[in-house]
N, C-alpha and C positions, 0 to 999 in steps of 0.2 A: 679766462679763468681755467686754472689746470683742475684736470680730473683726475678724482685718486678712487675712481670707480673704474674696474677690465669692462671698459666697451665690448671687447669679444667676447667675454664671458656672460655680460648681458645680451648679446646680439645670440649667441646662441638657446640660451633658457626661452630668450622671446620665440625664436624659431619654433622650438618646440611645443611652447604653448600655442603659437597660431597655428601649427601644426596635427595638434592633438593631441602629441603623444610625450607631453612633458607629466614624470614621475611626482609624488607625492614630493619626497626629499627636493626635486630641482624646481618645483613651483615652491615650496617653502623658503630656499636659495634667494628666489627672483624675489621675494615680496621684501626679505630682510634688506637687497641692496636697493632699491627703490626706496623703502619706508625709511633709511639710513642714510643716505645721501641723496641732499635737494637734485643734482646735477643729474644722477641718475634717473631721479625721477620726469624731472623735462625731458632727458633721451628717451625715459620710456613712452612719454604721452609722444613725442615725434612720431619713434617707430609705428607705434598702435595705429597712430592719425594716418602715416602712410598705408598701412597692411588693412586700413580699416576703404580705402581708395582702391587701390588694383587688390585685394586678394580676392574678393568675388571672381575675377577672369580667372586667377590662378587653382581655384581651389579644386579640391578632387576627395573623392569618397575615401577617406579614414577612417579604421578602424579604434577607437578611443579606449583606452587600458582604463582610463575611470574620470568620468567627467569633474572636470577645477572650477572653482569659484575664482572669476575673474577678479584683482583688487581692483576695488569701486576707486577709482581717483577722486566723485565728488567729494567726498569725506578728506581726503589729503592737501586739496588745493590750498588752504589756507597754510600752506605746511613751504609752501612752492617762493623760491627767490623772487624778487621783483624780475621785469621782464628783460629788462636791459644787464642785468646779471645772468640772465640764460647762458649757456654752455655752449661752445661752438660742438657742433656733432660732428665728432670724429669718423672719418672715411678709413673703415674696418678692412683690411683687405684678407680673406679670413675662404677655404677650400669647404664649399658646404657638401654633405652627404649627400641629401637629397635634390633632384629637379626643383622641387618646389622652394627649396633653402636657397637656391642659387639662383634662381629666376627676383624671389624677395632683396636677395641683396642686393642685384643688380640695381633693380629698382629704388631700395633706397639710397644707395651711392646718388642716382641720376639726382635726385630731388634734394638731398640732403642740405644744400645750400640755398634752396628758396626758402625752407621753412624757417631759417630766421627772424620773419619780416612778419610771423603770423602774432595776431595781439596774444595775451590771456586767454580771453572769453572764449574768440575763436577757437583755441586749442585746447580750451577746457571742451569746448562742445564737440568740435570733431572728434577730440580723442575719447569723451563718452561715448557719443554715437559707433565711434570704431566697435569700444570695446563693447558695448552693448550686439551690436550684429555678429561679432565674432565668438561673444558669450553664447548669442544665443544657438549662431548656428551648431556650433560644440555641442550644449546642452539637446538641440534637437536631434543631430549626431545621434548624441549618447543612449538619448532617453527612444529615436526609432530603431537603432540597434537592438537596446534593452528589449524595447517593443516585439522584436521580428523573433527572439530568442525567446522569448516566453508565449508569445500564439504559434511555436513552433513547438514549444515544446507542449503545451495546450493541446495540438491537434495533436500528437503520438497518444498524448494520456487520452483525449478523446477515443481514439480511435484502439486504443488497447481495451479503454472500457466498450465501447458498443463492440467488440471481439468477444469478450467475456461476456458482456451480459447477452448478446447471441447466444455465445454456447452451453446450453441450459441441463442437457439432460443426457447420459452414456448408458446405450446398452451394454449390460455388464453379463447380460448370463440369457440362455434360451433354452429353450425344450420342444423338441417335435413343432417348431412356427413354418405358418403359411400366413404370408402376406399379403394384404390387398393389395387387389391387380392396378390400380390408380397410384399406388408406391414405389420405391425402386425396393427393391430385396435389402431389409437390416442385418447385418452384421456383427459380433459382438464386438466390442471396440468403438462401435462407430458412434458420434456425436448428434443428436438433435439438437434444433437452436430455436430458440423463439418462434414462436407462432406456426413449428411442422405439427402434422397429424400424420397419426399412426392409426392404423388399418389391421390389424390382427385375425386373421379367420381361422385357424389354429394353435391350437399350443399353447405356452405358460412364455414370459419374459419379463426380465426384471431391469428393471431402469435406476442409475444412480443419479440424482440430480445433485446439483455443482453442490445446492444448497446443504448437502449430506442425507436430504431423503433419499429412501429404498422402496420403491412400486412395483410389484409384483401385479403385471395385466394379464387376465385370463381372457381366452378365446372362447364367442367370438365379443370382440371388442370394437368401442371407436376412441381415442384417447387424442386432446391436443396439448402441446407443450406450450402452457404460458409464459415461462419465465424460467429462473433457476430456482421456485421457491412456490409453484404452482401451477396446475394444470386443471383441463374440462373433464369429465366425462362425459359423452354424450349416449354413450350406448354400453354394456360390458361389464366386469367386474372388476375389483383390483383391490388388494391388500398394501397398505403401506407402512412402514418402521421409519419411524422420524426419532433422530436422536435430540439431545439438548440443545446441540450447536444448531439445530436444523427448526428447532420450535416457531411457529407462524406460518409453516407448511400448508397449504388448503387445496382442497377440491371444489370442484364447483361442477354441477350441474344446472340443468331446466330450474327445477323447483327446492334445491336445496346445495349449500355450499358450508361450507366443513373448515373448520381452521383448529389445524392442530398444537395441544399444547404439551406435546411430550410422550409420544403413546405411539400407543399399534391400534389400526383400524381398518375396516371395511367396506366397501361401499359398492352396491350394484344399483345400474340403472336400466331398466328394462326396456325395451322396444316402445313401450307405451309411454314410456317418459316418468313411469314411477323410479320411486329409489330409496334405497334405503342405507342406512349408517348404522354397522356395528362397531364398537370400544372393544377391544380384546384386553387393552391395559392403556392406565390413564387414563387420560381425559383430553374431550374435544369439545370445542365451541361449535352450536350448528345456527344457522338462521335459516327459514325456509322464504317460501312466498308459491302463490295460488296459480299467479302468470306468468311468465317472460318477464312482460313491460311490467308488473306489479313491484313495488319498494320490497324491501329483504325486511323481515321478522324482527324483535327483539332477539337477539343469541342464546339460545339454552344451553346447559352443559351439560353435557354427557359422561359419564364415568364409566369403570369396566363394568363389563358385562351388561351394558344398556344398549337399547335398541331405538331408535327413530326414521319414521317412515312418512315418505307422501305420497298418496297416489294419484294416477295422471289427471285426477280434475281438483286437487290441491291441497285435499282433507290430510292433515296429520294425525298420528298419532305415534305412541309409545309402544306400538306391535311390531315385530316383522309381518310384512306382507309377502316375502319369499325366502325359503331356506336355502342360502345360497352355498355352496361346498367349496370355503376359502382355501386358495392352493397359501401357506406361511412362506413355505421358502421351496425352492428347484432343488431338488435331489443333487448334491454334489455341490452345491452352490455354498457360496459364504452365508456366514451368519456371523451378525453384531454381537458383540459383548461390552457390555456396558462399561463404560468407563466414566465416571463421575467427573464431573467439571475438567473435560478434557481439550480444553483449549484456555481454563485460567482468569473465565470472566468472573469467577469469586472470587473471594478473597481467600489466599491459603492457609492464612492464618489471622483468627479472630482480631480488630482491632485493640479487644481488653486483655487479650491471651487467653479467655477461659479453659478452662480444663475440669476432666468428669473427676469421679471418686478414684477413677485407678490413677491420675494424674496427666492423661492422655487430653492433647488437645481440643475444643471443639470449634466450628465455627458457628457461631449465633447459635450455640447453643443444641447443634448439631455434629453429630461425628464427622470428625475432619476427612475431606477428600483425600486432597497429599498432607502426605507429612513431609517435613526437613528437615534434614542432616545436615547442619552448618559447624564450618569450624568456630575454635573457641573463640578466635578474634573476631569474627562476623559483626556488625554495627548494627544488622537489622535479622529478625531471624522468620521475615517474611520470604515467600519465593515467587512471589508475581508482583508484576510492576507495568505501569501503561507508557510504552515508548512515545516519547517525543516525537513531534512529526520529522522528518530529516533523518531520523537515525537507525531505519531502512528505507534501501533504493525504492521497493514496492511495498505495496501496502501487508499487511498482516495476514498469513494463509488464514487467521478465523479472529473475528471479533476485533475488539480494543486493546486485551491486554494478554502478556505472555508469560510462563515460567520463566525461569532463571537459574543457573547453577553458575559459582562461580570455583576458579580451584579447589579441588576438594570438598565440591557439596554434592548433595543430590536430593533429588525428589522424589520420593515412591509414595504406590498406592498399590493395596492389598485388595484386586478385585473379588466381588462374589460367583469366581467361578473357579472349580477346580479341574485340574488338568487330566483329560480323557486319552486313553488310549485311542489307536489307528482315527489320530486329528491330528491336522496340520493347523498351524497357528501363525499370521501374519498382522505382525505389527508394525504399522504406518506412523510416521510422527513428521514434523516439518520441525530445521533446526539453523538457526539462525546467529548470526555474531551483530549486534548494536555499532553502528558507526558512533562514536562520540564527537560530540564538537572538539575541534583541534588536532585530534586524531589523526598521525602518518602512518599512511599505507607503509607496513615493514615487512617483505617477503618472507621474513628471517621468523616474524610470529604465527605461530598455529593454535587453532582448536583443537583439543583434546579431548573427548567426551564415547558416548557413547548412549544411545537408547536399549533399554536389556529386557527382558522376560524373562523372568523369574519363576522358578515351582518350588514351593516351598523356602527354604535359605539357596537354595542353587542359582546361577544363572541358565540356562538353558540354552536361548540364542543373547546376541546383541549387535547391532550394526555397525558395518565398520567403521572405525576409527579414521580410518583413513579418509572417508569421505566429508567427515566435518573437517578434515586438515587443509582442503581446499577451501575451503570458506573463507570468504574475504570481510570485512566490516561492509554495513550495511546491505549484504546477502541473505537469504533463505536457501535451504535447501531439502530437496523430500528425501527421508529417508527410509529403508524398509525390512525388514529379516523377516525370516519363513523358520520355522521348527514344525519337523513333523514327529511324534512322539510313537513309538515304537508300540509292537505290542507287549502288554506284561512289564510295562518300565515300574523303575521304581518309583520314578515321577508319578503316576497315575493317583489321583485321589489328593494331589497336594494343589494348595490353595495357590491360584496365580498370581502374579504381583508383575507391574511396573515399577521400572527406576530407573532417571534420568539422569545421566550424570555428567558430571564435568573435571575431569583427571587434575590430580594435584600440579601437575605438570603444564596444563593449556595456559596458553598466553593469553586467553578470552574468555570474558564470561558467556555460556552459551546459553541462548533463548532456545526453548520449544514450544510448540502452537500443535494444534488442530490434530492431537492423539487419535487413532482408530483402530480395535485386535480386532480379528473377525476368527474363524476357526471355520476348517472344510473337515467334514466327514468322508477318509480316503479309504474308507473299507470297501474287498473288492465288490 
């Protein structure tokens, strides 16, 4: 029976599928000439039944572009010419690429002339079984490949987060400290991690945790680092500023432990193991308890200017039992200025759009954080949105969800602070481009944006431009500008403002995250 099926052109699509490395388009190929011509398909149950015998010797670690579903021949036999109408297998003589391509042909040349004598059944069954072992070894291929590249990639993420969540806490600032002698000497700059202790016998020192708390430890002190999000007192004083992003913040002592919800507070613990909790603003959850080993209290809440105290054999009350002399902030040191929902976990603008009597935004009913400046074509005139997972490389400098500026928009907010003479003012922002699904990397595109500080209608500083033009999709990056404001400016006494912006010109909508202005008092 002649064949109006390319033997070589099937001899090679099989190579490559027993090979591993046959493409979507040429296993699509193979199936059409198989499922199309009976003759082919006896050549192909031959081959399979050979490669399904010696490829075990032959075979070797392949790397697989994307595992194929073998065609099931159960389902086609009834499709199959009677036996004696079988096709003589042409002897291919055909220059293979590979070792393994050439070592198979050999082999099926040698045998090609016995398998005529094989029944149906026989060659139904070997050439399942071939193709079954050859499936599967593929498939196992594929899937401990897959396997070795995802616990590979598993232990990096692993091992980035037990990196981060080690490093918990940065001294950022110090005054006249003496260190216990059981420590090595702290440095400003330097990192605490999980589970160090700190030794303070002189001096003031302020600690930045990952989590955005600010701890100001008074000497003489004992202090351990729990986490990026909490720590003990055992002995000592300390003042702490927890901003929004930083909320759930706590201390813990002996006999009472403190979980902040937004506020500025105090807390001394005495040699005797009393202690006490002042609120300076906002409010704190406290739970006490009598013993060590004893269960923790129901939680009270504490507001400003409230006071709670235990002393060392467990009696609470609502008194100070010490007038302790909180240091707020290190002479020269930064100080926070509030900035309202400054990493974008609200929503920027109300689901209903409400608006007050002057026509001004609010959210739930509340004065709007940011406002937006969108152009007239804009479809949505929101400016935060919760990125998909994948559409940055690493996770979010803060929370779930991010600003947004796209060509020509921007986001500001009118803080409540106005701009002081001989201060220096630095604003921190993280600014990111979204990888989109589909999305090709094009050298040729850039971010155009900029983060600004504002006095009044001016800009004052804003960061370079240049540095978001390096941003690639699915990147972050920190950005930061410094304005020191002169004396006798005209600036002085004008209201501060953020605005985010993204130039009519960027070829990216740019994200920003995790806002912070602090201001330094540089008077001599």
């Amino acid at each position: 029976m002649p064949n109006d099926f390319d033997a070589g052109e099937l001899d090679d699509l099989m190579l490559l599928l027993l090979e591993g490395s046959i493409s979507k388009e040429q296993f699509a190929r193979l199936q059409t000439i198989i499922q199309q011509d009976p003759d082919a398909m006896w050549y192909y149950i031959k081959r399979v039944d050979l490669s399904g015998s010696i490829g075990w010797g032959l075979s070797s670690e392949v790397e697989l572009e994307e595992p194929c579903e073998v065609p099931n021949l159960l389902d086609l036999l009834d499709e199959l010419p009677p036996l004696d109408q079988a096709p003589v297998v042409p002897k291919v003589e055909r220059r293979r690429k590979s070792r393994r391509g050439r070592q198979l042909q050999r082999a099926f040349d040698r045998v090609a002339e016995a398998t005529q004598t094989m029944t149906l059944r026989m060659l139904a069954v070997a050439a399942t079984f071939g193709i079954l072992l050859i499936a599967a070894s593929s498939l196992y291929q594929a899937i401990a490949i897959k396997e070795m590249a995802e616990n590979n990639a598993e232990e990096e993420r692993s091992t980035s987060r037990m990196v981060a969540s080690e490093r918990a806490a940065q001294l950022v600032d110090t005054s006249n400290c003496t260190w216990g002698q059981t420590q090595q000497a702290l440095q400003v700059g330097n990192w605490l991690r999980t589970g160090q202790a700190v030794d303070l016998e002189q001096g003031v020192a302020e600690f930045l945790f990952e989590n955005g708390a600010r701890v100001i430890l008074q000497a003489p002190s004992s202090l351990r680092i729990d986490s990026s999000g909490q720590a003990t007192l055992f002995v000592g004083t300390l003042t702490a500023s927890v901003p929004e992003e930083a909320i759930g913040f706590s201390i813990e002592s002996e006999h009472l432990k403190l979980i902040d919800l937004g506020t500025e507070f105090g807390m001394v613990v005495t040699p005797s193991g009393a202690v006490q909790a002042d609120v300076f603003d906002g409010q704190v959850s406290v739970t006490t308890r009598a013993e060590p080993e004893a269960g923790w209290s129901e939680p009270t809440l504490l507001r400003r200017d409230e006071v709670l105290s235990v002393d060392s054999a467990g009696t609470v009350a609502r008194d100070p039992i010490v007038e302790p002399q909180y240091v707020h902030s290190i002479p020269g040191s930064p100080k926070r200025i509030a900035i309202r929902n400054p990493s974008f976990e609200q929503p920027v603008l109300s689901p209903l759009n409400e608006k007050d009597s002057d026509g001004q935004y609010l959210n739930h009913g509340q004065p709007m954080a940011w406002r937006v400046t969108k152009r007239s074509s804009a479809h949505s005139q929101n400016g935060c949105l919760r990125p998909p997972n994948g559409e940055f490389t690493d996770e979010l400098p803060n929370g779930k969800q991010v600003g947004y500026t796209n060509r020509g928009e921007t986001l500001f907010q009118v803080l409540d602070e106005v701009c002081s003479d001989s201060t220096e003012y630095r604003l921190v922002a993280w600014a990111g481009v979204r990888r989109l699904e589909g999305q090709q990397l094009d050298d040729s595109k850039v971010a155009i944006g900029s983060a600004q500080l504002v006095a009044g209608e001016t800009v004052i500083a804003e960061t370079d431009p240049a540095e978001l033009a390096s941003l690639k999709p699915g990147e972050w990056k920190r950005v930061e500008v410094h304005y020191t404001v002169p004396d006798n400016s005209r600036f002085v006494g004008q209201p501060l403002a953020i605005r985010l912006v993204a130039d009519a010109k960027s070829d990216y909508q740019i994200n920003y995250d995790a806002l912070e202005l602090v201001k330094v008092d540089v008077r001599p």
